[in-house]
C-alpha positions in Angstrom: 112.1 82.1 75.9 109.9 79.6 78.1 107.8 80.8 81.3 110.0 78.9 83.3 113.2 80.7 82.2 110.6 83.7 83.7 109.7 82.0 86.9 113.5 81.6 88.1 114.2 85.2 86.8 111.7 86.7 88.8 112.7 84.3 91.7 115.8 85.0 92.2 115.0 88.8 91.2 112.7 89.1 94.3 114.8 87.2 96.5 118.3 88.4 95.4 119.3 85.2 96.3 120.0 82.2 94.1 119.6 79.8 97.1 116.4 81.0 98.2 114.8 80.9 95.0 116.2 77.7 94.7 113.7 76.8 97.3 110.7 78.8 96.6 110.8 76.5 93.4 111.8 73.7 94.6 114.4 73.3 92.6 118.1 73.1 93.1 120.7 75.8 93.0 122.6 74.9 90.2 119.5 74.8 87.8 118.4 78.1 88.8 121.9 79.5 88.0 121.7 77.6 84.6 118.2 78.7 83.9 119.4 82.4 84.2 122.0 82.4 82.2 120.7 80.2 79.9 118.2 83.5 79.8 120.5 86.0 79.8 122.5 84.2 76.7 118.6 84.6 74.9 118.6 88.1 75.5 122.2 89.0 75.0 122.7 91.4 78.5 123.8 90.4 82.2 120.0 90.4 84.4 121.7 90.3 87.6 125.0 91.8 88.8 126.6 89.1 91.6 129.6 88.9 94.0 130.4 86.1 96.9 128.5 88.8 98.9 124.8 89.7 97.4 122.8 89.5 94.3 121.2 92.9 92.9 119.4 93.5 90.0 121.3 94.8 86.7 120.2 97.9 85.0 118.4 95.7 82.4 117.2 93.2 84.6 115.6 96.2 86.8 113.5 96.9 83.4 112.7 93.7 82.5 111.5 92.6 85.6 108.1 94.1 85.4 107.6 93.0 81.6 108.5 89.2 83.3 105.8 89.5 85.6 103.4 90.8 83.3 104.0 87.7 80.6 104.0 85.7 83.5 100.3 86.9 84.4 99.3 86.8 81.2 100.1 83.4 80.5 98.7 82.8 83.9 95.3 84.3 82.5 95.2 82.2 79.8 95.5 78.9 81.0 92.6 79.5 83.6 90.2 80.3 80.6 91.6 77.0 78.6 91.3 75.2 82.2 88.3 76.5 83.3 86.4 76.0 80.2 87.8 72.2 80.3 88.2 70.8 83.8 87.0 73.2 86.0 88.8 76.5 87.6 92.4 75.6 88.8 95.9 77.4 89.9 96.3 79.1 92.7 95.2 81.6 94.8 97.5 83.6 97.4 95.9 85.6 100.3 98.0 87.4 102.7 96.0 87.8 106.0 96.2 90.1 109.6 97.8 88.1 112.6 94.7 89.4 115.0 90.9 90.0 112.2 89.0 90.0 115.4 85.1 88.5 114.7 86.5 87.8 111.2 85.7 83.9 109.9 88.6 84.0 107.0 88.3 79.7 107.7 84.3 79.5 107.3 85.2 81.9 103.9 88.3 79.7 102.7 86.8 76.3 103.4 83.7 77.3 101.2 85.5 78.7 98.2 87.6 75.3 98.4 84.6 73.0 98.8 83.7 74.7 95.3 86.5 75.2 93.9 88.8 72.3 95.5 91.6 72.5 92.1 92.6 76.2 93.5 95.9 75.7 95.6 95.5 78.2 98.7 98.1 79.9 100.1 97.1 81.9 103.4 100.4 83.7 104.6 101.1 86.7 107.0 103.7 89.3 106.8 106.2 90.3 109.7 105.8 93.7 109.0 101.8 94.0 109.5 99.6 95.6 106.6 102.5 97.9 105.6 104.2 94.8 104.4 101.0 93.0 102.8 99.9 96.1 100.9 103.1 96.2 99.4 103.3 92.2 98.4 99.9 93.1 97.1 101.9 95.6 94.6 104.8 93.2 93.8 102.7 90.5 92.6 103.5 88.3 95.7 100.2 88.3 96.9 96.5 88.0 95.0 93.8 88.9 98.4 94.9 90.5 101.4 92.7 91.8 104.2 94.7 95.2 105.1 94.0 97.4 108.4 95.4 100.1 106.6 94.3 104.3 106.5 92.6 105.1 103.0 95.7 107.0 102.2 98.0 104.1 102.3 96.0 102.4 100.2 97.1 103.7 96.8 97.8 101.2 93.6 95.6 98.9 94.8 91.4 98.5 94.5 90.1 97.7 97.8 86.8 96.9 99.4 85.8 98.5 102.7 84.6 95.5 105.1 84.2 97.5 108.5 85.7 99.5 111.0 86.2 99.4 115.0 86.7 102.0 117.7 89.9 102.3 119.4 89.8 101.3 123.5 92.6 102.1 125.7 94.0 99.2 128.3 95.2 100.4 131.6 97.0 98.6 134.3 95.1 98.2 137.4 95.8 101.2 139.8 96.0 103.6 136.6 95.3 107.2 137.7 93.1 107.1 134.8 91.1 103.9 135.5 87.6 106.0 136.8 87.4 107.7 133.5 84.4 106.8 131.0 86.3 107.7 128.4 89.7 109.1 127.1 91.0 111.1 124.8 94.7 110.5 123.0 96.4 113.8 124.8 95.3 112.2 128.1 97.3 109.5 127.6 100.7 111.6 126.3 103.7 110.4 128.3 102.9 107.1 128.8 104.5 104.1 127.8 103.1 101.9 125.4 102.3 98.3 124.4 101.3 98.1 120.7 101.9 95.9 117.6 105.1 96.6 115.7 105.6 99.1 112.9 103.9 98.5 109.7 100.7 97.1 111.6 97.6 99.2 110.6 96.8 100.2 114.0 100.6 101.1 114.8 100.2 103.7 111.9 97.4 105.3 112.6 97.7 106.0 116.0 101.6 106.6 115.8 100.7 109.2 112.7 97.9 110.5 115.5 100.2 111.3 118.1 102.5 113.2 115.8 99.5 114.8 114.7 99.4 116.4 118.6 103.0 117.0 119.1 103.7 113.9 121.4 105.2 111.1 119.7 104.7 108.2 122.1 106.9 105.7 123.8 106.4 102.6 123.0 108.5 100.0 124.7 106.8 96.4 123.7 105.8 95.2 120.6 103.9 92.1 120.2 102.3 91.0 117.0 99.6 89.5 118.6 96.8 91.5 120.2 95.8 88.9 122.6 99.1 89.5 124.4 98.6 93.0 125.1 96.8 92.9 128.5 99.2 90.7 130.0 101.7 93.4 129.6 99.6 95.9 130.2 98.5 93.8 133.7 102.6 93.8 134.4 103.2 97.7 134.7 105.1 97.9 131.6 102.6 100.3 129.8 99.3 101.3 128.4 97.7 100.2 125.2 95.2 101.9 122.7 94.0 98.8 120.5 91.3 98.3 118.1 87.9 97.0 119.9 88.2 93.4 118.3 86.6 91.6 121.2 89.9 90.4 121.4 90.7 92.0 124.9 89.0 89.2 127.0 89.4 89.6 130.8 90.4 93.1 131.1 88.7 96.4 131.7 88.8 98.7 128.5 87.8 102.4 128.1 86.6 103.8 125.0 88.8 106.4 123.7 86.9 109.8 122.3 88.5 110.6 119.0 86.3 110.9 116.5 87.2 109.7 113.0 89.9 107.2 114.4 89.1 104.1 113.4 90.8 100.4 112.8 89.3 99.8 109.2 89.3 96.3 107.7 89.8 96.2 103.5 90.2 93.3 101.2 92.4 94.6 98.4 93.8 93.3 95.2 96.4 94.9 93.1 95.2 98.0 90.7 97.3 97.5 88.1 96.2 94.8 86.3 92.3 92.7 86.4 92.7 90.1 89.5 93.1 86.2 88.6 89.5 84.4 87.8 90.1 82.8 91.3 90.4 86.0 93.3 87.2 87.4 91.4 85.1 84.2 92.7 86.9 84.7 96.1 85.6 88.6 95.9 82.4 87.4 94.9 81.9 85.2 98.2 82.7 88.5 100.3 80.2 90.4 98.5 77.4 87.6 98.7 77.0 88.1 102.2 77.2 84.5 103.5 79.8 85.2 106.0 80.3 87.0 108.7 83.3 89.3 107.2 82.3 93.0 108.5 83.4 94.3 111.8 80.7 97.1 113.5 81.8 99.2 115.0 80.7 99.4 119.2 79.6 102.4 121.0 
């Protein structure tokens, strides 16, 4: 069994699709298809049940699938220590990251750990579905960093390092019966409309979670995964917004919102289940050193 027999499996097992493993690898289709069942001849069971339709895992390639990723680490491990005792630390290094980090300076941090360590490939993605998304990459292997904006509780499987926290604000449309208020609680805004980031977002679950928690789930009738669009909406009529205090919100008027204990907090995680990769330890290690401006305070 070779680690690239491994690669495709797991490829094509997280994709469930021969073509788009095909080009995560780079690789073409029909070498992916012979790679895998040049595997499952090895092993003697079918990994992968197909039709014209989808690809799904088989019973036995549902079990083996974790062992795969596990040799795959492993071996993974072990060449950095060969490598790194040779030439130098090299492979790669994926981070998943937040669309809007606020005062964060994830370039000044990446730049540095690549001027010293300029053999780690980098890979600085974001996911469609917010934190909720990353976290779970984080769990599947897919990722190696990822800054999360996610509650303590959602943080399970994973070892994670508290960076900062920020207030929530609320952002009003001008004319807002609310406007002369120095500060708002969430029941005064029940009933309105919203503008908010989409589900998964860290933000989006707290405060959805928060509003449940008072018997008003809340409208929310934009999405935008940016947070620098909210206030244009917001300016249009279309709703209100409660939104981390990122210094994002240039050019509008916000109001602090009175809830204590509700907070936007900022983690870098790694996966729990297994020691991270040599080059996510020296990555952790920058964070900790203090040369960059990575924590968040939170404003009063």
């Amino acid at each position: 069994m070779e680690t690239r027999q491994l690669e495709c499996f797991v490829a094509v097992a997280e994709e469930l699709s021969f073509t788009r493993a095909a080009q995560r690898l780079y690789a073409v289709q029909s070498t992916v298809s012979a790679t895998i069942q040049a595997l499952e001849g090895e092993l003697g069971v079918k990994l992968f049940d197909r039709s014209t339709r989808r690809v799904e895992l088989s019973p036995a390639g549902k079990v083996f699938l974790p062992e795969a990723k596990a040799a795959l680490e492993a071996f993974d491990r072990a060449r950095e220590v060969v490598t790194d005792a040779s030439a130098g630390l090299r492979g790669s290094l994926r981070i998943g990251t937040l669309t809007s980090v606020g005062d964060l300076d994830l370039p000044d941090l990446l730049g540095a750990f690549h001027r010293r360590y300029p053999l780690v490939d980098l890979h600085v993605s974001v996911s469609i579905t917010g934190s909720t998304g990353l976290a779970e990459d984080l769990r599947q292997g897919r990722l190696d960093v990822a800054l999360l904006g996610l509650p303590e509780s959602d943080l399970a499987g994973l070892d994670t390092k508290l960076l900062g926290a920020a207030p929530f604000v609320a952002v009003l449309p001008d004319g807002h019966r609310l406007n002369g208020r120095r500060s708002l609680t969430l029941a005064d805004l029940a009933g309105e409309s919203f503008v908010d980031n989409p589900r998964g977002f860290g933000n989006r679950v707290a405060l959805d979670r928060a509003f449940e928690g008072l018997g008003a789930p809340r409208r929310v009738i934009v999405e935008v995964a940016d947070l620098r669009a909210v206030p244009s909406y917001v300016a249009a009529g279309l709703g209100v917004a409660v939104v981390p205090d990122l210094k994002l919100l240039a050019g509008v008027r916000t109001i602090p919102l009175d809830e204590p204990g509700l907070t936007w907090p900022l983690t870098i995680a790694t996966r729990g289940e297994r020691p991270p990769s040599r080059a996510a330890r020296l990555l952790l290690d920058l964070v900790d050193s203090g040369e960059f401006s990575l924590v968040i305070p939170a404003r009063t």
